[in-house]
C-alpha positions as CSV (number, residue, x, y, z in Angstrom):
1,X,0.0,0.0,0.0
2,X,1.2,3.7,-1.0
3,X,1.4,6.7,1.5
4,X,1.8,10.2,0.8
5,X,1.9,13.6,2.2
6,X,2.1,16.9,1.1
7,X,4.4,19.8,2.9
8,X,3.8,22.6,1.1
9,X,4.2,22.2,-2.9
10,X,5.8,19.4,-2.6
11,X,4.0,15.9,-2.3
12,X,6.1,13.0,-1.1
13,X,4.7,9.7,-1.9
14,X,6.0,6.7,0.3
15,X,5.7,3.0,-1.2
16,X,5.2,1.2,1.9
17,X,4.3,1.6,5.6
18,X,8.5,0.2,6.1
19,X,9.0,2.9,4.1
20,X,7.3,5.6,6.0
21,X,8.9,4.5,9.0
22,X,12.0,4.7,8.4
23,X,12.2,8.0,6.5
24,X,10.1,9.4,9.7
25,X,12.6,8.2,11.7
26,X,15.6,10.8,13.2
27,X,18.8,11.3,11.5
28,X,21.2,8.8,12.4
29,X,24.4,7.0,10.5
30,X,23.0,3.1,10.4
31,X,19.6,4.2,8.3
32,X,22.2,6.2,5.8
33,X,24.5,3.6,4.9
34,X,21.3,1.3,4.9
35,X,20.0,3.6,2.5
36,X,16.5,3.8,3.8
37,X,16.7,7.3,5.7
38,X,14.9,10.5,4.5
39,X,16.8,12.6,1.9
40,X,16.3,15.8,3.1
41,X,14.5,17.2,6.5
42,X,11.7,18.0,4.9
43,X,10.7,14.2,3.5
44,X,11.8,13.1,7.0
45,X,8.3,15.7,8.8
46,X,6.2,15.0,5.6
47,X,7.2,10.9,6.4
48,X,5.5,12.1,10.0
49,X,3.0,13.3,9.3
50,X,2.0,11.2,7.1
51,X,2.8,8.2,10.1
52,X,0.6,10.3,12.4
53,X,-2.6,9.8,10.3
54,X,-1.8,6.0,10.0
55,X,-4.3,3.8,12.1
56,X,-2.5,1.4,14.7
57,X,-4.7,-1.2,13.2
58,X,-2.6,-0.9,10.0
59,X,0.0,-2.6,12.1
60,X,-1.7,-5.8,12.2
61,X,-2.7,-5.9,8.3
62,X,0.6,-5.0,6.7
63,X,4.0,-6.4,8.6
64,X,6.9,-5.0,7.6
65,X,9.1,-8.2,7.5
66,X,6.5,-11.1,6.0
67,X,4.7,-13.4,8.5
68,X,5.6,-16.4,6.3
69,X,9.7,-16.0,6.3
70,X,10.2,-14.4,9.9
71,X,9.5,-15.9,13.2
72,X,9.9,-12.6,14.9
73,X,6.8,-11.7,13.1
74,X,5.4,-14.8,14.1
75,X,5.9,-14.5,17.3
76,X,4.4,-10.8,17.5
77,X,1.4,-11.4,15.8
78,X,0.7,-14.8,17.1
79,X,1.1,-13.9,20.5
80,X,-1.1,-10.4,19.7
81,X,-3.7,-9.6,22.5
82,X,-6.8,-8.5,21.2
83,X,-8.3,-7.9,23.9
84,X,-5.6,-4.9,25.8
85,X,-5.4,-3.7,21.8
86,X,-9.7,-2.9,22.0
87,X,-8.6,0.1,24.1
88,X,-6.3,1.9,21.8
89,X,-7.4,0.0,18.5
90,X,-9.2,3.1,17.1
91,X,-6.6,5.6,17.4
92,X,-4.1,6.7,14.7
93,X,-0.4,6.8,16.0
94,X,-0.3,10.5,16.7
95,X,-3.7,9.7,18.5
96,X,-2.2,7.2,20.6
97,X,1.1,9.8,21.0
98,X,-1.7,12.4,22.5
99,X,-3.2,9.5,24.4
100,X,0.2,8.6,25.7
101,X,1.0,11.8,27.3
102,X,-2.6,12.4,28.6
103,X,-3.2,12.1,32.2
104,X,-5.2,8.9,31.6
105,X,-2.1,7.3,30.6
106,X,-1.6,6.0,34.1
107,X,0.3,3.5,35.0
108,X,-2.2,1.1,35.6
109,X,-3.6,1.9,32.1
110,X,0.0,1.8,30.1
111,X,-0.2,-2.0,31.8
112,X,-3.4,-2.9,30.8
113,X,-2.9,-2.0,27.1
114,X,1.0,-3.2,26.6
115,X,0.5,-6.3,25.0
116,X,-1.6,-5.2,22.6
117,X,1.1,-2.8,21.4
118,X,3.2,-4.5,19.2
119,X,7.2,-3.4,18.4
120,X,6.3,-1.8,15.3
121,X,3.6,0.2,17.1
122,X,5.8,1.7,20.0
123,X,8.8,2.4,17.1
124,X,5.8,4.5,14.9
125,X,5.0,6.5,17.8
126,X,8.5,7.1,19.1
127,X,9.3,8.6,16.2
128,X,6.1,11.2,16.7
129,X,8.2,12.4,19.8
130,X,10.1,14.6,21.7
131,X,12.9,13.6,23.9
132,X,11.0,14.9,27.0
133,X,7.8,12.8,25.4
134,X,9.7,10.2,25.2
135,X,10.7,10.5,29.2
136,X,7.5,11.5,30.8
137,X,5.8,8.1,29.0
138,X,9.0,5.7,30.6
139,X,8.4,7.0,33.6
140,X,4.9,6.0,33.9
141,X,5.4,2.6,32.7
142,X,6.2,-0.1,35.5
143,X,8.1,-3.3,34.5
144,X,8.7,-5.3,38.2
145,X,11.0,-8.3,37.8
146,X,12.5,-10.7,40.7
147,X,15.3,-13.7,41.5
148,X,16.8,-12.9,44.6
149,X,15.9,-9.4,44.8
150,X,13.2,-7.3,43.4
151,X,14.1,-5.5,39.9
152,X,12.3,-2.2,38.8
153,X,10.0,-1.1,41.4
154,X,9.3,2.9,41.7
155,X,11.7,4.7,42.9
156,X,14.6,2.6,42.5
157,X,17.8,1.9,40.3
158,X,19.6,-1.2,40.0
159,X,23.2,-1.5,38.8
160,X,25.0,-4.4,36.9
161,X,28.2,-5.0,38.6
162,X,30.6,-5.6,35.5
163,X,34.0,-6.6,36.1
164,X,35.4,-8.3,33.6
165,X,38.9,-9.0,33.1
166,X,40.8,-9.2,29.8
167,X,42.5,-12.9,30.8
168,X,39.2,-13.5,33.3
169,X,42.1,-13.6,36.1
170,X,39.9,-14.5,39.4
171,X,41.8,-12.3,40.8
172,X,41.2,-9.3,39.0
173,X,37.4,-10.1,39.2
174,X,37.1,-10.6,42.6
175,X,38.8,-7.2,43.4
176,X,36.2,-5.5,40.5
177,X,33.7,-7.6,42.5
178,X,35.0,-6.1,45.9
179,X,35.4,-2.4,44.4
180,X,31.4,-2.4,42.9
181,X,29.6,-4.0,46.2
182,X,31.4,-1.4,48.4
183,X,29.9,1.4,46.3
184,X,26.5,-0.1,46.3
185,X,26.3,-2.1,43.1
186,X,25.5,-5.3,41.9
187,X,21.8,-5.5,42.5
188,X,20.9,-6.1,39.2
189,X,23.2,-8.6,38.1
190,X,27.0,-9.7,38.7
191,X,27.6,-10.1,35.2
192,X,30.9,-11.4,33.3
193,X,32.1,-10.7,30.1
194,X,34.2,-13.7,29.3
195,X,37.7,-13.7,27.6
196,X,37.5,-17.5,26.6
197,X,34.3,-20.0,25.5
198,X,36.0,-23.1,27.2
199,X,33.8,-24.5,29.6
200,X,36.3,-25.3,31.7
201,X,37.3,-21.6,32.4
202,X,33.7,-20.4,32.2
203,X,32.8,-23.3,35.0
204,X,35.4,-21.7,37.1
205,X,33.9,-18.3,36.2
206,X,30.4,-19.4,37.6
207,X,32.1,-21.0,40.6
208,X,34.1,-17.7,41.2
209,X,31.0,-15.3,41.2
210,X,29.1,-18.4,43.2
211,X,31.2,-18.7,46.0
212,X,31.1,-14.7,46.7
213,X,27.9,-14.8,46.7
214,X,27.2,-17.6,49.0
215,X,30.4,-16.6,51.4
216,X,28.7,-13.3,52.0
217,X,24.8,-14.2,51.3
218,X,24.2,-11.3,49.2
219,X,20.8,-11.2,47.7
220,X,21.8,-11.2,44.3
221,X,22.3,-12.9,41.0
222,X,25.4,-13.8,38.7
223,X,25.8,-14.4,34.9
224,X,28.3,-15.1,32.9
225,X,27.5,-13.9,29.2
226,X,28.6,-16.6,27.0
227,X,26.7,-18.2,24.1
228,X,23.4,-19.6,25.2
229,X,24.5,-23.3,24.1
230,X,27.7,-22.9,26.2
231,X,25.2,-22.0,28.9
232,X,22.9,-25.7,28.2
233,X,26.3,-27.5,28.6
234,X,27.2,-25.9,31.5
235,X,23.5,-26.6,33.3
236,X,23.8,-30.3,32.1
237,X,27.5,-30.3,33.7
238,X,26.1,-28.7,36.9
239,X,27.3,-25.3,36.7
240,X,25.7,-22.6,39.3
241,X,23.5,-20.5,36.6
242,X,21.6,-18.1,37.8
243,X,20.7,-16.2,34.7
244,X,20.8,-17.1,31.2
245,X,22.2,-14.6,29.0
246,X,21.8,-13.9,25.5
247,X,22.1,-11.1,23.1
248,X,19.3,-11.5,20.6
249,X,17.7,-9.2,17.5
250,X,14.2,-8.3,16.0
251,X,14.5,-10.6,13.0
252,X,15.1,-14.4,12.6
253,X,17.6,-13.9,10.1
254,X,19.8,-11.7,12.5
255,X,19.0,-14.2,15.3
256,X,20.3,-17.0,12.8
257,X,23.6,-14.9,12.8
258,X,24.1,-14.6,16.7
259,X,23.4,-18.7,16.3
260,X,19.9,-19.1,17.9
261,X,16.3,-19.2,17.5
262,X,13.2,-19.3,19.6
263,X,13.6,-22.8,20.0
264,X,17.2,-22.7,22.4
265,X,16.1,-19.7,23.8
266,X,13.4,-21.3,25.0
267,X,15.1,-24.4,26.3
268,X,18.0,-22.8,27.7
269,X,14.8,-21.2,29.4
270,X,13.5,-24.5,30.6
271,X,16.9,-25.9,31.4
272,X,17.2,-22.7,34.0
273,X,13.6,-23.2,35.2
274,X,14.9,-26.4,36.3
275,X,17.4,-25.3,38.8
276,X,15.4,-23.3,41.2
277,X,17.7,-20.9,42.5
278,X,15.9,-17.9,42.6
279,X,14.2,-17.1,46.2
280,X,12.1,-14.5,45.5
281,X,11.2,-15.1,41.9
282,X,11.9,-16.9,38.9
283,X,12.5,-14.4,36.0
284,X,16.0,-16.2,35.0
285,X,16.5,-14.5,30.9
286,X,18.7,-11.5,31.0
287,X,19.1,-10.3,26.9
288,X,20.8,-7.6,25.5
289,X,20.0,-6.0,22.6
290,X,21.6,-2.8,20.1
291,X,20.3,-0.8,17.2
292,X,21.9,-1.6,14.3
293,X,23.0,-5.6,15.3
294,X,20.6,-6.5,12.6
295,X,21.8,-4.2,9.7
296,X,25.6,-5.5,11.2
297,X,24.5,-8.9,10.2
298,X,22.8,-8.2,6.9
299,X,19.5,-9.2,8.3
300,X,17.2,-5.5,8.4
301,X,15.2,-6.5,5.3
302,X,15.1,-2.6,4.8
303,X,13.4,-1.7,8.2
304,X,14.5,1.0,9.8
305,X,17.2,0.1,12.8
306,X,15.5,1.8,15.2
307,X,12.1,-0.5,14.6
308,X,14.5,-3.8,14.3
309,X,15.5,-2.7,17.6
310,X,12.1,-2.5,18.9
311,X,11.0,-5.8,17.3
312,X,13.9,-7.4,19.7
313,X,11.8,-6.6,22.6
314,X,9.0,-8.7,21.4
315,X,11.6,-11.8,21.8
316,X,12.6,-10.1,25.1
317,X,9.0,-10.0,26.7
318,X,8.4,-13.6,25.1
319,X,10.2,-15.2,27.9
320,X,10.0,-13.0,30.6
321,X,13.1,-12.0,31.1
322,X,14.8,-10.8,34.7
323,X,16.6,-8.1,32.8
324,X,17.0,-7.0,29.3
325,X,19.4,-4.1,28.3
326,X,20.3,-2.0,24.7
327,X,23.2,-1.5,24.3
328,X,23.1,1.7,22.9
329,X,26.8,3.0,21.8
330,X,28.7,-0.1,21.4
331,X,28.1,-1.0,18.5
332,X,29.9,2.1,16.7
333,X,29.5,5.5,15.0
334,X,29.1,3.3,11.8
335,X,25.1,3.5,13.4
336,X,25.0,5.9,16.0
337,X,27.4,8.4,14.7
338,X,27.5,10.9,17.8
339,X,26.1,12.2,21.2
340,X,23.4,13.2,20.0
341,X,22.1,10.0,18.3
342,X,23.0,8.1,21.0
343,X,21.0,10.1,23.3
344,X,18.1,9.8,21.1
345,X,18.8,6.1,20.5
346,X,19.1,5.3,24.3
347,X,15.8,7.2,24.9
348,X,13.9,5.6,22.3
349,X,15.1,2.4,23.2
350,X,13.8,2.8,26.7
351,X,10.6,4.2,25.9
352,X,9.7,1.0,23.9
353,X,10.8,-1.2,25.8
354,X,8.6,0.2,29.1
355,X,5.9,0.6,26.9
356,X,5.9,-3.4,25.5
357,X,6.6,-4.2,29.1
358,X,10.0,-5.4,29.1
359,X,12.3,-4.6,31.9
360,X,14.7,-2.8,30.1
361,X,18.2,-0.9,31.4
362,X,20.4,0.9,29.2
363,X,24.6,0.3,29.2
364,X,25.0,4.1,28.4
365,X,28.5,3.8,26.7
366,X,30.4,4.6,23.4
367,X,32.9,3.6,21.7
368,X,36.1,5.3,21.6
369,X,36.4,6.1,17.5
370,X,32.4,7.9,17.8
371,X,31.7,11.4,18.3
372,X,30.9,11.1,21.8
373,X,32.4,11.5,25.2
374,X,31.3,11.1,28.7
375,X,29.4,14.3,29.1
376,X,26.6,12.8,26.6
377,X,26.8,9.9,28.9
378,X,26.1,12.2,31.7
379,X,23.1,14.0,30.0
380,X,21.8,10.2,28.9
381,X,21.8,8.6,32.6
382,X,20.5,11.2,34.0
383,X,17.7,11.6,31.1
384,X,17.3,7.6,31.5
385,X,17.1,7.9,35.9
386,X,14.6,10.7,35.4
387,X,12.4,8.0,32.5
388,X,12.6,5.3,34.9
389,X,15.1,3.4,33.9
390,X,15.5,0.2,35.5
391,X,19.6,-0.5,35.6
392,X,22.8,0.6,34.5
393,X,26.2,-0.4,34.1
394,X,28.7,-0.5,37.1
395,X,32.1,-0.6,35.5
396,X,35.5,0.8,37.5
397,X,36.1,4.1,36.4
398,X,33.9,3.6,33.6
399,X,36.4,1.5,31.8
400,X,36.0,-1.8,30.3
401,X,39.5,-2.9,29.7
402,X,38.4,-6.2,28.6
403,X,35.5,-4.8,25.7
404,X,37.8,-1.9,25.4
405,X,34.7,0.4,25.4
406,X,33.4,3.6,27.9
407,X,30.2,3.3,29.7
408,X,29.3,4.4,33.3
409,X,31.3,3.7,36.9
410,X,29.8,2.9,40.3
411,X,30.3,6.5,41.1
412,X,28.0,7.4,38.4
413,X,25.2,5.1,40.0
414,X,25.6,7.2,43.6
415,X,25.5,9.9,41.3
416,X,21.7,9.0,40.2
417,X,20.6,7.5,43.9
418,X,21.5,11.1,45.2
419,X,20.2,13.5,42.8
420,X,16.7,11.8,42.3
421,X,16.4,10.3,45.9
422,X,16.7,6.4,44.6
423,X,17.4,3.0,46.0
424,X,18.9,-0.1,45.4
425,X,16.6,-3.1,45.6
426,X,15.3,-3.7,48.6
427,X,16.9,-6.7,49.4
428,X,20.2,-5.8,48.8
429,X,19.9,-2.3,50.1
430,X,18.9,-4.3,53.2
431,X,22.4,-6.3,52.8
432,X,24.2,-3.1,52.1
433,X,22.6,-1.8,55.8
434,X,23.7,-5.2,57.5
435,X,27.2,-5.5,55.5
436,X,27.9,-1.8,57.3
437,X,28.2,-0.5,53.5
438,X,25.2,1.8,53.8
439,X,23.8,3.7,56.4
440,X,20.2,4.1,57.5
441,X,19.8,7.1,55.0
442,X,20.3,5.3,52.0
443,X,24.2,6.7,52.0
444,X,27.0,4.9,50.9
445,X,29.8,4.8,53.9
446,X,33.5,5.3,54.0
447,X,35.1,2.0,53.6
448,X,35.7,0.8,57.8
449,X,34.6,-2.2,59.4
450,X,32.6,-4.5,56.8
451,X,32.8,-8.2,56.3
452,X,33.6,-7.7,52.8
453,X,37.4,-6.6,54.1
454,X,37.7,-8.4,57.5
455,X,37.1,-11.9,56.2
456,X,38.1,-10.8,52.4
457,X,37.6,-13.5,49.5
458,X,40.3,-16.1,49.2
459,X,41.2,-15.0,45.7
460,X,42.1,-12.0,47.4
461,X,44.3,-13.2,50.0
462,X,47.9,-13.4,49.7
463,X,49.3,-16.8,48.8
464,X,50.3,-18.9,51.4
């Protein structure tokens, strides 16, 4: 079906609703050297408003990656509810942007409706909005998640506690390890990047992070982010998994690339069910995701990047995951050129993901050869805190030297609890309180008399 629009003399006619999104969407590098941006500024506003007189409904007749060849698409439409769509089903998108920002747009109503909002629906009416749109919608969408502690309840930021190592020396973790829970992070996840994909140093890896955990009884849950069929072999060898990690896209095709599908997703799923080690819940995915991984891999079949992005949320919320995080800056300029589209990028990002119901965090972080430094990632972490966002990165000194990329520090996640007056997860804001780490006001204390120092890890102890 054709879409047009007039702005002024000019008429600019659109071949396809994939078309209109994309050339609606903001300027950024990935949709250039996919060639599916707008030419000019002024087909990008006649592209939206032309999207803002589309009916949502449209959504559900034409799909912009065929039902037939995509399992994404499958997925979304098959697992469509009708009934929360009834409520919205007669707007337009710039209706449902109005709707969105109206007062009735509680809370309890953004729940009731998000799973009749499908990916393509939340990218079409990002793309209708301003960053401060974009923010006051996040931060009326709750998303609660739990393992061992409680994930994404109002008025609270949780932190993934990242310290990787570029030989995954146990020492060097456990001193990362040591460094982040001192400042107050970790609640989200304890999460390792891994140098190597033999199972015999990822089983020490999980054993590592285990033992920490159990020696000090912190309410909290580890991963170690290797391939999701390392992760199977590891369950069936006995491993400690917590949490299953996977990076995953919005089309099958990209999905193919990364080496899975629905099908291991959903029994490396199963396979974590199985365990039972959560105490307080059993959400056990954690997925990360980045605009422009499908267009990386060949795999956008001309969609936009910010709307493949979206689509990976419909995977996301399919198996209802603990965590799920974009991120937004690592994947290069050759998508997100600069500071300014990453900022957009990680906002829009957000706001989808809240809106589809997906607990979604943000590793707010660039790349050293992009047009960015840490002052954007300043203005996006405290954009994303004020939106609600449910976790960041905890990195020392903001550093990874095993990705070799920036993102944000543990001081940056005081930073946040201060300025907007929020808390880690109860639970292990309750540990930080008994581990003499935090003080009654929520305040992280100078380093004195805590268990984590008098009866240190062993793999911080001086050889015998």
């Amino acid at each position: 079906m054709a879409y047009q629009c007039g702005v002024g003399a000019t008429t600019y006619r659109f071949a396809s609703l994939k078309e209109v999104m994309a050339k609606a969407t903001s300027a950024r590098s990935g949709d250039f050297l996919a060639g599916v941006a707008a030419e000019t500024d002024a087909e990008r506003m006649a592209a939206k408003m032309c999207l803002a007189d589309i009916p949502l409904k449209r959504f559900l007749e034409e799909w912009l990656i065929p039902y037939e060849t995509d399992e994404v698409t499958r997925l979304i439409a098959d697992q469509h509810d009708a009934q929360a769509f009834a409520e919205i089903g007669h707007l337009t998108v710039g209706d449902f942007r109005n709707w969105l920002l109206s007062d009735g747009a509680d809370s309890a109503a953004l729940k009731r409706i998000a799973r009749g909002v499908t990916p393509e629906m939340a990218a079409a009416v990002s793309k209708l909005m301003r960053n401060q749109d974009l923010i006051l919608v996040a931060s009326k969408c709750r998303v609660v998640t739990a393992f061992r502690n409680t994930i994404g309840l109002p008025g609270h930021l949780s932190s993934r506690l990242q310290p990787n190592h570029p030989t995954d020396d146990a020492q060097g973790i456990a001193a990362s390890m040591l460094d982040g829970l001192l400042y107050g992070a970790g609640d989200a996840v304890i999460g390792i990047n891994p140098a190597s994909d033999s199972l015999p140093a990822l089983m020490k890896l999980y054993d590592l992070v285990d033992e920490v955990i159990n020696q000090y009884a912190i309410p909290a849950q580890s991963c170690v982010l290797t391939h999701v069929t390392n992760q199977i072999k590891l369950m069936e060898k006995g491993a400690p998994v917590d949490l299953v990690f996977q990076s995953i896209a919005g089309t099958e095709q990209a999905n193919k690339s990364f080496g899975i599908n629905l099908q291991i997703l959903h029994e490396a799923q199963q396979a974590a069910l199985a365990l039972r080690r959560g105490t307080v819940g059993n959400n056990v995915m954690y997925f990360e995701t980045g605009q422009g991984s499908a267009l990386s891999a060949n795999a956008h079949h001309g969609v936009d990047q910010q709307t493949c992005e979206a689509r990976a949320y419909a995977v996301a919320r399919h198996f209802s995951p603990l965590l799920t995080n974009s991120v937004v800056g690592f994947i290069g300029p050759e998508y997100l050129y600069d500071g300014k589209q990453i900022i957009r990028a990680g906002l829009e990002d957000h706001f989808c993901g809240k809106l589809l119901a997906v607990p979604l965090g943000c590793d707010v972080c660039y790349t050293n050869h992009a047009e960015a430094d840490q002052d954007d990632m300043d203005t996006l972490m405290t954009l994303l805190a004020n939106a609600g966002v449910t976790y960041i990165m905890g990195v020392p000194g903001a550093d990874d030297i095993m990705l070799n990329y920036q993102t944000t520090s543990f001081h940056d996640i005081l930073y946040l609890r201060k300025l907007l007056g929020l808390k880690a997860a109860p639970e292990f804001e309750q540990w930080l309180k008994a581990m003499n780490i935090m003080d009654g006001k929520g305040q992280v204390l100078p380093v004195r008399n805590t268990p984590l120092l008098t009866n240190m890890p062993r793999y911080l102890l001086p050889s015998p």
